[in-house]
C-alpha positions as CSV (number, residue, x, y, z in Angstrom):
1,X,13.0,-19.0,-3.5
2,X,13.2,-22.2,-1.3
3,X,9.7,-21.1,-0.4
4,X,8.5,-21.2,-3.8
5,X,9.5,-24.4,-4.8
6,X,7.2,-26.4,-1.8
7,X,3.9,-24.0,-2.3
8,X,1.8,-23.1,-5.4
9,X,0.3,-19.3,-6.6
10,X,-0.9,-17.2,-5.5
11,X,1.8,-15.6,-3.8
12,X,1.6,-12.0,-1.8
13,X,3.9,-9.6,0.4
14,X,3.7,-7.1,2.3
15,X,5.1,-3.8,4.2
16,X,4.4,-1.3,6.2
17,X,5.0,2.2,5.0
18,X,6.4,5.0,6.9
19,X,9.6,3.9,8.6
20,X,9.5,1.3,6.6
21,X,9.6,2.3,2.8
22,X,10.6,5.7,3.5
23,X,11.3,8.3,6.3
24,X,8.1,10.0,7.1
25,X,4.6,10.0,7.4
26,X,3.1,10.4,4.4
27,X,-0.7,10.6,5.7
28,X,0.4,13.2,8.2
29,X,2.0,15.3,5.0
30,X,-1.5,14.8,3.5
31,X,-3.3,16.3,6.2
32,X,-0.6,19.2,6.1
33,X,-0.9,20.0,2.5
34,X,-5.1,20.2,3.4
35,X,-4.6,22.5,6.4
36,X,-2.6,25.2,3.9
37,X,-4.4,24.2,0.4
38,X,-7.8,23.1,0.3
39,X,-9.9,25.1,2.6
40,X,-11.9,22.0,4.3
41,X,-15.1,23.0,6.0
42,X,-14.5,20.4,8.9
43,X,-11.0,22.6,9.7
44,X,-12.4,25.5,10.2
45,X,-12.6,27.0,13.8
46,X,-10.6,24.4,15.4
47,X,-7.0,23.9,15.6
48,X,-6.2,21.1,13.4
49,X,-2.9,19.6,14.4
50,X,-3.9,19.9,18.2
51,X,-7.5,18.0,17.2
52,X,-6.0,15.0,15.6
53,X,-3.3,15.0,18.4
54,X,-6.0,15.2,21.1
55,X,-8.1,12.5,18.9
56,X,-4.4,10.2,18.5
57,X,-3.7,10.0,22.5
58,X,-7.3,9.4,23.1
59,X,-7.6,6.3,20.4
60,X,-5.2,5.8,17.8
61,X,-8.0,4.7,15.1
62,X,-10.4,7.8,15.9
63,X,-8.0,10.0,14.5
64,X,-6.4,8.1,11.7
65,X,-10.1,7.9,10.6
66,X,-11.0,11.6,11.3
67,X,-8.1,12.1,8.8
68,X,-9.7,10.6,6.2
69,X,-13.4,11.9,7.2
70,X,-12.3,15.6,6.7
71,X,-12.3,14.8,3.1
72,X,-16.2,13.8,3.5
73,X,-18.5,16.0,0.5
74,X,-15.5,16.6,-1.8
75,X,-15.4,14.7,-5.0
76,X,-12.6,11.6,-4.7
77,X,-11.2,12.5,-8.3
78,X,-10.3,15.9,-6.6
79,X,-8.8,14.5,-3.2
80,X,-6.8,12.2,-5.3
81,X,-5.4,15.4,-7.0
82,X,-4.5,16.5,-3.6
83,X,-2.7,13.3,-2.2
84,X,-0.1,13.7,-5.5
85,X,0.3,17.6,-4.9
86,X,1.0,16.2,-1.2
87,X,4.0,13.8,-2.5
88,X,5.5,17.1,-4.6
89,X,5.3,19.4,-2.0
90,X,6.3,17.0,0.6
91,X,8.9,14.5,-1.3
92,X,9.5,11.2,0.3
93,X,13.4,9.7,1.3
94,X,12.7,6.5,0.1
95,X,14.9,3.4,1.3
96,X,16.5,2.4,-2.0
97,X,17.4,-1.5,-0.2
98,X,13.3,-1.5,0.1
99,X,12.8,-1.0,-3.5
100,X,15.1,-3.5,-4.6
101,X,13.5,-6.6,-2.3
102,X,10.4,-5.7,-4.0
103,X,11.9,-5.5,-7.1
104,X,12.9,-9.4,-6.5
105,X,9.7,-10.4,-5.0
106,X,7.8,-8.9,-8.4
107,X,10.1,-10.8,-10.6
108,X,8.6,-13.6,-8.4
109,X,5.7,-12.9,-9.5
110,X,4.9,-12.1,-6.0
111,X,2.4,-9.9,-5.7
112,X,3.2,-6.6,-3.1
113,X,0.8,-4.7,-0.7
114,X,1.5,-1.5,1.3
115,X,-0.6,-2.0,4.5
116,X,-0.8,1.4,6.4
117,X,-2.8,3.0,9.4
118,X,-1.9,6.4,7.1
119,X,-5.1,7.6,4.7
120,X,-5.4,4.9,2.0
121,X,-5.5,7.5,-1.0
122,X,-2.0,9.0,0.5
123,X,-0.4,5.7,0.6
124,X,-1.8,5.0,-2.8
125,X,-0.2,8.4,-4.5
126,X,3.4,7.3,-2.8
127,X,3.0,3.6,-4.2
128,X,5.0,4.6,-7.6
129,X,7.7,5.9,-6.1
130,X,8.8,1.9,-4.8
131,X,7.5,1.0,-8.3
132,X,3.8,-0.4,-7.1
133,X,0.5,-0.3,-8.2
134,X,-2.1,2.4,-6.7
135,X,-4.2,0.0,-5.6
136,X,-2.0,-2.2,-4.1
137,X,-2.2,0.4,-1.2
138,X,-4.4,-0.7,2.0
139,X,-4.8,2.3,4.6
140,X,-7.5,3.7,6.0
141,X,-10.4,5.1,4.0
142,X,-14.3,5.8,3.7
143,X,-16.7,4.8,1.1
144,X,-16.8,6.9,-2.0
145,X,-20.5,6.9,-3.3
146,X,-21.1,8.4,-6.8
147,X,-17.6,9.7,-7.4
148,X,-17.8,11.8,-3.9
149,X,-16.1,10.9,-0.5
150,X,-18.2,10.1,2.7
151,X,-17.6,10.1,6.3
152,X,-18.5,6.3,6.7
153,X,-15.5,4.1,7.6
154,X,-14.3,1.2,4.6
155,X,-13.5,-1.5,5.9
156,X,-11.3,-2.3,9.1
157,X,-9.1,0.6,10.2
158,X,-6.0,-0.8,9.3
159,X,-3.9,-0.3,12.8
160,X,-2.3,-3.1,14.4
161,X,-4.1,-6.1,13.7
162,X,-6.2,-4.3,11.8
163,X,-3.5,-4.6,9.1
164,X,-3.3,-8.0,9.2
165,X,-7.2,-8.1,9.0
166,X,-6.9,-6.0,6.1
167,X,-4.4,-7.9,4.5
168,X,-6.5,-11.9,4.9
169,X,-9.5,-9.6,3.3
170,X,-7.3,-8.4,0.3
171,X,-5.9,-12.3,-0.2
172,X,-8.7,-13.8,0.6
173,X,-7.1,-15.3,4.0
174,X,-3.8,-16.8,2.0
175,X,-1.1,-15.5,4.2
176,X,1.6,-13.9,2.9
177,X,5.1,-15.1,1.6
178,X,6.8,-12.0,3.4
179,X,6.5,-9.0,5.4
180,X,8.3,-6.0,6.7
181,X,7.7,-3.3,9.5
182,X,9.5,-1.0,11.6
183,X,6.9,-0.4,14.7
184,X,5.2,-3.0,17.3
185,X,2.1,-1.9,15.3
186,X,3.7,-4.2,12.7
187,X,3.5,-7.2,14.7
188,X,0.2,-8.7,13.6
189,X,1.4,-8.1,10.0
190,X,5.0,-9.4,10.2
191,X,3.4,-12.5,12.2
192,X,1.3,-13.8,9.0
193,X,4.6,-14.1,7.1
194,X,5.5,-18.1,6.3
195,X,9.2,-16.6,5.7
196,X,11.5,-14.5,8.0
197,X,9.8,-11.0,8.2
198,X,12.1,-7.8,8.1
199,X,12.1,-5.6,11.0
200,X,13.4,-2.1,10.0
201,X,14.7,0.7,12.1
202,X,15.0,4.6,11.5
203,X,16.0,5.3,15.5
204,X,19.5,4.6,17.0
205,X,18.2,7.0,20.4
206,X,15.4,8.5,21.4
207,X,16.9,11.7,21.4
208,X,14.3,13.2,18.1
209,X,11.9,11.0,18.5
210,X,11.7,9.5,21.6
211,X,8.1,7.7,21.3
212,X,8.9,5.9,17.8
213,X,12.3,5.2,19.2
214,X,10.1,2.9,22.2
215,X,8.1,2.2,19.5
216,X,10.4,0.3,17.3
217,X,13.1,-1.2,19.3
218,X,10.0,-3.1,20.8
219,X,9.5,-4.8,17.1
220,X,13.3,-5.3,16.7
221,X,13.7,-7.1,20.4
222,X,10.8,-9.3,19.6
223,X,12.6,-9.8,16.3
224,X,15.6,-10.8,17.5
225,X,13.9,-13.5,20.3
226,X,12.3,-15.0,17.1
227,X,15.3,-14.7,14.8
228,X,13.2,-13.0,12.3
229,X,15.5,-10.6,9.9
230,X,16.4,-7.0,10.9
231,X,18.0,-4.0,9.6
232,X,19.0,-0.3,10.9
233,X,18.6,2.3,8.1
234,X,19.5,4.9,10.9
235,X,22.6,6.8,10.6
């Protein structure tokens, strides 16, 4: 509000999805629901899970990409279908404290952005559930030419700074009011914020998941040397 009153319009936020909005990965339950629904040709005689994995530990953005490039030759009206059978068969735990800050920032007439290194048309499908517009979802995607999906990447793949990157595009380089993340992937995107960012966490111990455990309590000690906001949503 104080931050309001010293700038003019337009005004933007943004967050990071999973771990942030809600407790999963919501572009890795997209690529589940593919594997046992819709028969891709690029799935067949390989493994999937242990391909993206193999892709993941190579280079992160390969593989987030590879997820979307499966989809290449199908029409995007049909893979859209498939990304809101995804969010039924797979329903999300969404952090209700989320939803209400961007409930306040809308009646700001702030305008909110998911920014995700998950499939764009995933992220898009979950975007009602915190009350947001389709596409107000940036994630990694390919171009769609004449209704149908293609291998070739659009845009930045949004990981790391690509979020930010993503972001500056989407504003056209305004930064934004606020941001929230729970990983030190969210760094670049909580740094644009000309207000305290929100650093989230999901993991008291790495005892389940020892990697995004590392993962986050590297935001949330950099948060807490910069005094930015934090919060545990863990048990």
């Amino acid at each position: 509000d104080a931050y309001q009153k010293i700038t003019s319009g337009p005004l933007y936020a943004a967050f990071d999805v999973d771990g942030t909005l809600w407790d999963s990965a919501v572009g890795e339950n997209f690529f589940q629901y593919k594997i046992d629904h819709c028969n891709l040709p690029a799935l067949k005689n390989i493994d999937p899970w242990d391909h993206y994995l193999t892709l993941k530990k190579k280079h992160p953005p390969d593989a987030y990409l590879w997820l979307a490039q499966i989809c290449a030759g199908f029409p995007f009206s049909e893979v859209e279908a498939w990304a809101e059978a995804a969010i039924k068969k797979f329903p999300l735990k969404v952090f209700d404290p989320q939803k209400k800050l961007i409930e306040e920032l809308q009646k700001r007439n702030i305008e909110v952005f998911t920014v995700s290194a998950s499939v764009k048309w995933a992220v898009a499908a979950a975007n009602p559930l915190m009350g947001l517009k389709k596409e107000n979802a940036l994630g990694v995607a390919t171009l769609v030419e004449k209704g149908v999906v293609t291998a070739d990447v659009d845009g930045v793949v949004t990981w790391r700074e690509g979020k930010a990157q993503a972001l500056l595009q989407k504003t056209k380089n305004i930064l934004p009011v606020f941001c929230s993340g729970n990983t030190s992937g969210d760094i670049h995107l909580l740094e644009l914020s000309r207000t305290k960012p929100l650093a989230v966490q999901t993991q008291l111990n790495g005892a389940t998941h020892a990697h995004l455990f590392e993962d986050e309590q590297k935001l949330f000690q950099l948060a807490q040397e910069k005094g930015w906001l934090t919060h545990q949503f863990a048990d």
